[in-house]
Phi, psi and omega in degrees: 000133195291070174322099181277134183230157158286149159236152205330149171294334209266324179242356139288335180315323207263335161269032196279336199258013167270150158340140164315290206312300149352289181300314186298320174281319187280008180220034154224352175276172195336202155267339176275091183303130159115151156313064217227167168220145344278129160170006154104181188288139204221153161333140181230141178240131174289353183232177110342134158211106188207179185230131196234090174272137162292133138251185196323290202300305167151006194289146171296128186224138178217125149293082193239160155277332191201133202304316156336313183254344158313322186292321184297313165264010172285315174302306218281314218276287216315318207270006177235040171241291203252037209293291185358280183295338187270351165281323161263015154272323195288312155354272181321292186251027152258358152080046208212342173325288189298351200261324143279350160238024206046198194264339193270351188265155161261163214226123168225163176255120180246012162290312206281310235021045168286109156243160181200176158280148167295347141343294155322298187308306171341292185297327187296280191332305186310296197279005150264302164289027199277171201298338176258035146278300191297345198303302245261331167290321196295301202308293194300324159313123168341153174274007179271347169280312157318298176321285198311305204274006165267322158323291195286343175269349145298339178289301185318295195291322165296338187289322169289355165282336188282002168289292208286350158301012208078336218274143177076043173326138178116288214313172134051047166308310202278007147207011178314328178244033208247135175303016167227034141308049204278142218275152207242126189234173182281335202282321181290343182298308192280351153316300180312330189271325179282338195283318178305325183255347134254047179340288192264057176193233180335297200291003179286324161299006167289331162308341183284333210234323202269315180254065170229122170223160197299166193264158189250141175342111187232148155285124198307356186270357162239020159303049203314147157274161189306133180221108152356320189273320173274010179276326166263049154261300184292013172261308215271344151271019195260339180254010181049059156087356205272107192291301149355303185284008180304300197288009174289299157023308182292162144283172168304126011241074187244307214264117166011291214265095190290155143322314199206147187195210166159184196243157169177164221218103180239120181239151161281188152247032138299329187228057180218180185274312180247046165072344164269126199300150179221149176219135161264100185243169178187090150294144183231106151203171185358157162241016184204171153079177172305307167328315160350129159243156195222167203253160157197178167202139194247143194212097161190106213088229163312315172306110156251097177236157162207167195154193181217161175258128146313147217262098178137015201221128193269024198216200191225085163282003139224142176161188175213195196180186218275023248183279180201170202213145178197158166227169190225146171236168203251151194257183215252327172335134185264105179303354158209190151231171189284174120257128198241097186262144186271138203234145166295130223266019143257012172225104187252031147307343228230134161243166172251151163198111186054059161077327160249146168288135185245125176281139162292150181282090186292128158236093177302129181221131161235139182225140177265160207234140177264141176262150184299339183275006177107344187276197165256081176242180217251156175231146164232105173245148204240109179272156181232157158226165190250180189303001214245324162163221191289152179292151152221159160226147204212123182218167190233108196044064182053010193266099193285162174215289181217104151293107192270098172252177185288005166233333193210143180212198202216164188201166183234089191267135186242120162292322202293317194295353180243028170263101174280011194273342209292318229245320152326315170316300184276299165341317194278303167333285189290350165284342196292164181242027181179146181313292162334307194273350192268032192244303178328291210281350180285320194304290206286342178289306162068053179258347194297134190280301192207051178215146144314182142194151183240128168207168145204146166273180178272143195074002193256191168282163172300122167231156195237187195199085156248085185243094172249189168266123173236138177287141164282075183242065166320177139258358147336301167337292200283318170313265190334319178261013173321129164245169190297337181280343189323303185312318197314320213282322161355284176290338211247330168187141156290130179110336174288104208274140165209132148268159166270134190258013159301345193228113145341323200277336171283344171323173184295164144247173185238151172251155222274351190224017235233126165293328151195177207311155165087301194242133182328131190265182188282342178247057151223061166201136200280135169240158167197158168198104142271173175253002158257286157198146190233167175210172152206153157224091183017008169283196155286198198277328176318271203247078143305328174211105211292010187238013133201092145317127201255122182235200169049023156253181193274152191316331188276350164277313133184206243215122197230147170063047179216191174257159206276133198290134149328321180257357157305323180302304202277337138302316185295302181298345141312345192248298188283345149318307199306309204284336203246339176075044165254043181248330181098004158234167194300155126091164183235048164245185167230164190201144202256026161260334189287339198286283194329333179270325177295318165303325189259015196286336159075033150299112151337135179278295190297344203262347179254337156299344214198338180304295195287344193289327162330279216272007164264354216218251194299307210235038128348144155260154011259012164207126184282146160289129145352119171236156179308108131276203180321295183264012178119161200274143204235124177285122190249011197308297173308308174321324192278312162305314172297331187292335166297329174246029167249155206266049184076355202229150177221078188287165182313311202271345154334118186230125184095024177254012139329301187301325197278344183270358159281327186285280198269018148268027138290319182278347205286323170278351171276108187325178180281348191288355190292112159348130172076331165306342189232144158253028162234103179303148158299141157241117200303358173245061263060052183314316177292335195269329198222130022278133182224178185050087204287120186286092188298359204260332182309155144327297163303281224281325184267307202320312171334291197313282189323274167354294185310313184302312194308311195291343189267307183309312188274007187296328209083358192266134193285146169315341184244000171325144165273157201258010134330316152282351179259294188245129172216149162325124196253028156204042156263143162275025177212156168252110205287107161261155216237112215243133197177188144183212228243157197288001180262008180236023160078040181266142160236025143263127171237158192219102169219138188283331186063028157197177180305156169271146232212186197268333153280000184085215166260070172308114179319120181207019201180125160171245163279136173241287185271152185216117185227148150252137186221138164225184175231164175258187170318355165235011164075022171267123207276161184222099187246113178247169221128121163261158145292115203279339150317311201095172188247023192218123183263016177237103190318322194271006192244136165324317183278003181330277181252003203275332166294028289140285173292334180277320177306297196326324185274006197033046182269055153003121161214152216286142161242104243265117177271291191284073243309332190290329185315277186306009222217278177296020171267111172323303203259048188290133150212143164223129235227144145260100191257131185213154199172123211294144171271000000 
């Protein structure tokens, strides 16, 4: 039955000029605004129309009738914040990086740490993102996804035409005037979205996918088989014997430490002073490249959200409304798994699956390359893929792992490349009209690609989530479908599946409650709703909430009863510091200056494990010793003083936690399990407290020390630097410091440089990015605050460039103006009308 809402004053205004009949539909019809599904025929218009108000800060707050023209201005705001980058995302996944930035330039993901050449990349896109990858997101999407996404790229090309129009002096230098500036089609919206959704899966693997090609013909009788043993001999020399450090080794999503990762926080008012639930979100990712989040706030019809986005997405993937507020940490789950195919052994085109050969699927591709002299010429690679996806090869320090010889090759089944749901997720999401129905809708759409998620509303309880898309690999599965590599994989990360792909019996499975084929339906995926709290910090799903641990799923959703990242420890110990009043502020609640203040305080994990046993040991009175480094005994005396008066933290004004971070990226690679490193072991019956008491007697552990002393003297910077003068943003054109540090030394403000410190310090490049606290008030209006800490504009020239950026450096919290009288009294308010032909 057909719901009737009144309608908002704000979108009769906006709509005043429609038709009666018109009008009458559009404020009495469904809830799904737009020609949508599900919820029935919704108003249709001829032209674009919405309203693109600015406040100060630079967010976008836009007004529409319809998702269409919500997409329009939402597209028209991203190109005139981010035309650049969004012009070489268009690049990217149409498979034109060598045709316009040459062969000689590199292409990196740095959500991924995938790097490569464009070249490669070219060959990756071309041969992953093709028109029958993407069809299955169009077809299958809402019409409200459709509407937004023909919307933003109509926005986008005006905005970009008034560029080659003149229009906007200043603006965009670094492409206003370069031919691959390109006018935005839908087929690239929906490449970005497949490009999005497999982040953390395929694209990690673009050099593997792009150059694997078959071995030239041999006789198959010198074909040797795999033998396990020497490829981890030839691991463990390539890491100089240390078995453990292997698996440092890796890329994302092999390695300990993600690439890109965050934090978040859902309380009731069992744990806040006035009784109202609260949420905290913080993604830590990139500060360059597409991985950007950018702020908005969408308004339509009855549909209200704000929040942020990755930057080319016409919706809000984390954010709130007067209803419910939610955030995401990227989870621990592997979105695919490998196959290992038995190959005909005079065709190694050709596989067995149940006893017959199967041909690979050939795909020729050219792509053309700009030359330093200005000419063009053309490349031909012929990529293949088997029925399960793309072909690869893999290596680790120059070490093959998975090798395409004349018996055996590797293949890639990605679940994410077959989610057609992804874009459905958040469109349904940002529509829900309640706290119940956006906790329904993570289950039953079951569209989410590779993130946690955290929500609550106001009065209600906490829910936590990881109901993604997971390949359906029990472990039974993995036993059974066991390969000669299986140890390796053992050792090199757990959970990572590799079958055999000759037997039917190893495909995924499916679950009986599974939206398609291949993946765990939700109740084989850990949930918890509480009446207190919940968290994720990038560990798994086991202690969302340590007083009730989610135990019994399978490996490949992630690792129950171990230990814990330093900096999940220490996410964890905020909440229950608080509650318990050990934290050192009055009373045992939150309040959302006490939230603001615990999140940014930028306190250390390592530093309540481990400080003192340092300044009782290594820096002893009445003179510290020498102690052995790399290169020889290194005087830690001044170190030690400094470290004795610095107050932990590694806050602006804060002086000597270089040192102590230097200290332990020396220690980061030695797992937490090495013998002698801890002399309190982890115990799965105090998981937050243990491994504790850092061993001073190791070896290891005084060289780190030493080293470290070594690395701060030769950075040039006096020893007391403060770390305000040390780490600043490194893609601002001025230098902003930026105060935070990095998860292996147990930070939970982060800040990271992605190297050592150096004669420049830290330049800032990865770290907090979109920052949201949200509650709601005594009339169930949300109360939100926050930055983008990048800012929301990569064009030097633009008022948003750096200035949220500078309120962070101050922890100058900012309101994020919801209501319209809120948005209406912003001094620097502007506001434009954009209309424009469909």
């Amino acid at each position: 039955m057909t719901r009737l809402r009144p309608c908002p004053p704000r979108i009769a205004g906006l709509i005043a000029t429609l038709t009666a009949g018109l009008l009458l539909t559009a404020c009495g019809g469904s809830s799904s605004v737009g020609n949508g599904t599900p919820g029935g025929e919704g108003p249709r218009v001829e032209g674009y129309d919405a309203t693109l108000r600015r406040t100060s800060e630079g967010i976008p707050h836009i007004t529409a009738a319809d998702f269409g023209s919500m997409g329009y201005a939402y597209g028209y705001a991203q190109a005139e914040d981010n035309l650049c980058l969004l012009a070489e995302d268009t690049l990217t996944v149409r498979g034109l990086r060598a045709r316009y930035l040459g062969g000689d330039g590199t292409y990196t993901i740095p959500a991924n740490g995938a790097v490569a050449s464009n070249i490669d990349a070219d060959f990756f896109w071309r041969h992953v993102a093709t028109d029958d990858a993407i069809a299955p997101l169009r077809e299958n999407s809402d019409q409200e996804v459709l509407e937004a996404s023909k919307g933003f790229v109509d926005g986008f090309n005006r905005y970009r035409q008034e560029i080659l129009d003149g229009q906007h002096p200043g603006r965009h230098e670094a492409c206003r005037d370069a031919d691959w500036l390109l006018a935005l089609t839908e087929d690239d919206m929906y490449r970005r979205y497949f490009r999005l959704a497999v982040l953390a899966s395929s694209s990690v693997f673009v050099e593997g996918i792009a150059g694997a090609q078959p071995p030239a013909l041999l006789d198959p009788l010198e074909a040797l088989p795999i033998n396990p043993a020497d490829i981890i001999s030839d691991l463990l020399e390539a890491v100089g014997g240390a078995v453990n450090g292997i698996s440092n080794l890796l890329p994302f999503p092999f390695s300990r430490e993600l690439p890109f990762g965050s934090n978040m926080y859902g309380l009731t008012g069992e744990t806040t002073s006035d009784g109202q639930s609260m949420l905290f979100g913080n993604p830590h990712f990139p500060w360059e490249k597409t991985e950007r989040l950018y702020m908005a706030h969408l308004q339509v019809g009855d549909v209200e959200i704000m929040g942020a986005a990755l930057i080319g997405l016409p919706a809000v993937l984390i954010g709130f409304n007067e209803h419910f507020a939610w955030s995401h940490t990227v989870s621990t789950a592997f979105r695919f798994s490998f196959y290992e195919l038995s190959l005909n052994p005079v065709n190694p085109r050709q596989y067995f699956v149940d006893g017959e050969l199967r041909d690979m699927e050939a795909h020729p591709i050219t792509i053309e390359i700009l030359e330093p002299d200005g000419s063009i010429r053309p490349e031909t690679r012929t990529l293949y893929r088997s029925h399960y996806g793309p072909m690869l090869e893999f290596e680790v320090s120059g070490v093959p792992i998975l090798s395409w010889n004349p018996v055996t090759a590797y293949t890639l089944r990605d679940a994410n490349a077959e989610n057609d749901r992804l874009l459905n997720q958040f469109f349904r999401w940002n529509r829900a009209q309640s706290f119940e129905e956006f906790v329904e809708l993570h289950s039953s759409v079951l569209g989410t690609p590779w993130v946690n998620t955290v929500a609550t509303g106001p009065g209600k309880p906490v829910y936590y989530g990881d109901v993604t898309v997971v390949p359906n690999v029990p472990d039974d599965l993995v036993l059974s479908c066991a390969t000669a590599l299986t140890p390796v994989f053992a050792l090199l990360q757990p959970g990572v599946p590799i079958l055999r792909g000759n037997s039917s019996s190893c495909d995924w499975r499916t679950d009986d409650d599974a939206p398609a084929p291949g993946i765990f339906g939700p109740a084989n995926l850990p949930t918890l709703t509480r009446d207190d709290w919940v968290h994720n910090c990038n560990d798994s799903y086991w202690l969302t909430n340590p007083a009730e641990p989610l135990t019994g799923f399978a490996a490949i959703i992630g690792d129950e009863e171990s230990a814990r990242s330093l900096r999940t420890r220490q996410c964890i110990r905020h909440v229950t510091d608080r509650l318990d009043g050990s934290d050192g502020r009055p009373g045992h609640t939150f309040d959302l200056e006490t939230l603001q203040e615990v999140v940014l305080e930028s306190r250390l994990m390592t530093v309540e494990l481990a400080r003192d046993t340092i300044l009782n040991t290594y820096c002893a009175i009445p003179l510290p010793l020498p102690l052995l480094g790399t290169s020889g005994p290194v005087d830690v005396s001044e170190a030690c003083d400094v470290l004795a008066e610095w107050d932990g933290t590694h806050n602006l004004d804060a002086r000597g936690g270089h040192i102590w971070r230097e200290f332990w990226r020396g220690i980061n690679p030695l797992p937490l399990e090495l013998p002698g490193m801890w002399l309190q072991p982890f115990n799965v019956n105090d998981p937050v407290n243990t491994p504790a008491q850092l061993n001073p007697l190791s070896p290891l552990v005084e060289t780190a020390f030493a080293d470290a002393v070594s690395t701060a003297v030769a950075s040039g910077f006096p020893l007391d630097t403060p770390m305000g003068e040390l780490q600043f943003s490194a893609i601002h054109d001025e230098r902003i410091p930026v105060f935070g540090g990095e998860g292996f030394e147990g930070a939970f403000t982060i800040a990271s440089s992605r190297g050592g410190l150096t004669s420049e310090g830290y330049p800032i490049v990865f770290g907090n990015s979109y920052i949201q606290t949200v509650t709601w008030d005594g009339q169930g209006n949300p109360v939100a605050e926050g930055f983008v800490t990048y800012s929301q504009s990569t064009d030097p020239a633009s008022p948003y460039f750096s200035n949220m950026t500078k309120a962070y450096q101050d922890k100058a919290w900012i309101r994020f103006p919801f209501r319209d009288a809120e948005i209406n009294a912003d001094p620097g308010l502007i506001t434009r009308q954009l209309r424009g032909p469909r």
